[in-house]
C-alpha positions as CSV (number, residue, x, y, z in Angstrom):
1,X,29.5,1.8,-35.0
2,X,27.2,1.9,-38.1
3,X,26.3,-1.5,-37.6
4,X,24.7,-0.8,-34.1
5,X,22.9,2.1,-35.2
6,X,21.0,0.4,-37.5
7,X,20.0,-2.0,-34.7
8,X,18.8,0.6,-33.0
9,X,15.1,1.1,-34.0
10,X,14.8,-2.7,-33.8
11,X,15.4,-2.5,-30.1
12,X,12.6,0.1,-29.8
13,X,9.9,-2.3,-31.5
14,X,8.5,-3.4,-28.2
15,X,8.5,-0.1,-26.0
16,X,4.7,0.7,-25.2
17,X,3.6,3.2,-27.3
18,X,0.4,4.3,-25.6
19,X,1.9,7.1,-23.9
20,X,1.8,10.6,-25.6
21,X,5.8,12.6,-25.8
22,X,3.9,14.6,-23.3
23,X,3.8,11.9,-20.8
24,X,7.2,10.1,-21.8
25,X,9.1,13.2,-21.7
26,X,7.5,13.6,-17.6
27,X,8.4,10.1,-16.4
28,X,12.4,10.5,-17.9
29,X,12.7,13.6,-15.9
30,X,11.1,11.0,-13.0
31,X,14.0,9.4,-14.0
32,X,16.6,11.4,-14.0
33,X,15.6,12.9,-10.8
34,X,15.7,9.6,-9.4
35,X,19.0,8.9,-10.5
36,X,20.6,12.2,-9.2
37,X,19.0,11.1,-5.9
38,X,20.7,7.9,-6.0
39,X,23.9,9.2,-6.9
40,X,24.3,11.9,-4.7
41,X,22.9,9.4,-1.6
42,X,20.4,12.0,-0.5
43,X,17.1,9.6,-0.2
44,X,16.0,11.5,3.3
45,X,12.6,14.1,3.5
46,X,10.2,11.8,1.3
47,X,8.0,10.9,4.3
48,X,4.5,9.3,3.9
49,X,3.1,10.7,6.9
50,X,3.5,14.1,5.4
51,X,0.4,16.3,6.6
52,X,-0.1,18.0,3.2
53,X,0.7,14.7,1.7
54,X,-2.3,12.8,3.3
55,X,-4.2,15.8,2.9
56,X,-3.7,15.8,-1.3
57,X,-4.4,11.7,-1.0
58,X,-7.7,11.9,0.8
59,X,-9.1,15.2,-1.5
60,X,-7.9,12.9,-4.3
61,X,-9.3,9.4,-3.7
62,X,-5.8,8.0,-3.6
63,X,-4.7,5.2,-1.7
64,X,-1.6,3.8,-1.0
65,X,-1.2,0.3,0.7
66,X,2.4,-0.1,1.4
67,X,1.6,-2.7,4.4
68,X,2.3,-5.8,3.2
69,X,-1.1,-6.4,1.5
70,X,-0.9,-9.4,-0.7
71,X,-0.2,-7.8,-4.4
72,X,-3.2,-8.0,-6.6
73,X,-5.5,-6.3,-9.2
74,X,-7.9,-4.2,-7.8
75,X,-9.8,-0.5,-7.5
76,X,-8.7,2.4,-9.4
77,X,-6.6,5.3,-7.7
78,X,-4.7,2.6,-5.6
79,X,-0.9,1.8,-5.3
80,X,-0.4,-1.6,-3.5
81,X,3.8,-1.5,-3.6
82,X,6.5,-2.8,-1.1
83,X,8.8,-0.6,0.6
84,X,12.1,0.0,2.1
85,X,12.4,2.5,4.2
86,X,10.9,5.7,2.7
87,X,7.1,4.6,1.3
88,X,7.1,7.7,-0.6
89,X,10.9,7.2,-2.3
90,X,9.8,3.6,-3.6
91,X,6.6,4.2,-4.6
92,X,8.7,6.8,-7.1
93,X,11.0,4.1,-7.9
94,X,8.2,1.8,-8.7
95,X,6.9,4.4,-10.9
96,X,10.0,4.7,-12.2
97,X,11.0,0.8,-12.8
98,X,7.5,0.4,-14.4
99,X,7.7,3.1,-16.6
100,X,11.6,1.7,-17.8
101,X,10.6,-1.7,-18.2
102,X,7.5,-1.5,-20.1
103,X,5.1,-2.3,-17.5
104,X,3.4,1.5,-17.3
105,X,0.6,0.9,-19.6
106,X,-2.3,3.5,-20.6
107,X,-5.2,3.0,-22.0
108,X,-7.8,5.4,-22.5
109,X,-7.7,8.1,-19.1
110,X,-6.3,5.3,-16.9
111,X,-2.9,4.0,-15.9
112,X,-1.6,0.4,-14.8
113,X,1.7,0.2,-13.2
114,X,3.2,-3.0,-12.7
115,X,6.4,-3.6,-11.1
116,X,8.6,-7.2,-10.4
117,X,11.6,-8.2,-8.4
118,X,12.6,-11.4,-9.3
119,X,9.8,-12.9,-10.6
120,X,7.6,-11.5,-8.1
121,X,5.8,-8.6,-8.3
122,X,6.5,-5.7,-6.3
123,X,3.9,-2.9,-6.9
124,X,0.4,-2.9,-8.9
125,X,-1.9,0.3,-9.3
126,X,-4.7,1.6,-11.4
127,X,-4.6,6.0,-11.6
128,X,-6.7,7.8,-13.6
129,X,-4.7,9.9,-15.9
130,X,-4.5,13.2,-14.0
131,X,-4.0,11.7,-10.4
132,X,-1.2,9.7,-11.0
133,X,1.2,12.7,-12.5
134,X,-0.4,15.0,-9.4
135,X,0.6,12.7,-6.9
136,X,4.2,12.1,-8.7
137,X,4.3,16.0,-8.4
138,X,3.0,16.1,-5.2
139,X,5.6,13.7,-3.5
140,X,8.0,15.7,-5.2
141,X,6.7,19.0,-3.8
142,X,6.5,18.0,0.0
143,X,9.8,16.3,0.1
144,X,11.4,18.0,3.1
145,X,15.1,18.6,2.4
């Protein structure tokens, strides 16, 4: 048991340290609330047509492209991601996988999330600082249960 402890901080040396505890300690509770979702098997009431939903995207400059659009860099405050069937529940999880495999990267006030499925990848978005957290909140908030 020693023996793995001290391997411990080695296996830290690569985790992207440009997020503040702030920020980490937000996107584990992402996680966790993920995981209770997937656990317990209730995925229903995150729906992308939600009216207060759209409503928050458009006063925010948000976008998110869910539709198939070929996966590439481009404009701040946009999400391009693959879905399953709830947009809003995989965005989350995109967010999430990002976050876990290093691929949630700040610099300065802005955000790039990356996330791959076999090689390929699956989501890319730019979010200022602010906006990205709000709309993770805001999801979270209109999820009818």
């Amino acid at each position: 048991m020693s023996s793995m402890r001290m391997n411990i901080p080695a296996t830290f040396d690569n985790i992207n340290t440009s997020l503040n505890d702030s920020e980490v300690k937000y996107l584990y509770k992402l996680l966790f609330y993920l995981s209770d979702i997937e656990r317990s098997g209730e995925s229903k009431g995150f729906d992308v047509r939600d009216k207060k939903l759209n409503q928050f995207l458009k006063s925010e400059c948000i976008k998110l492209d869910y539709k198939n659009t070929p996966i590439k860099h481009f404009e701040k405050n946009t999400i391009i991601f693959k879905k399953g069937d709830s947009a809003c529940l995989y965005l989350l999880k995109h967010i999430r996988n990002a976050f876990a495999h290093g691929h949630l990267i700040k610099n300065k006030n802005q955000y790039e999330i990356a996330d791959f499925y076999d090689g390929k990848m699956t989501a890319y978005g730019l979010f200022s600082s602010s906006k990205l957290f709000n709309l993770v909140d805001k999801i979270i908030e209109y999820r009818k249960k």
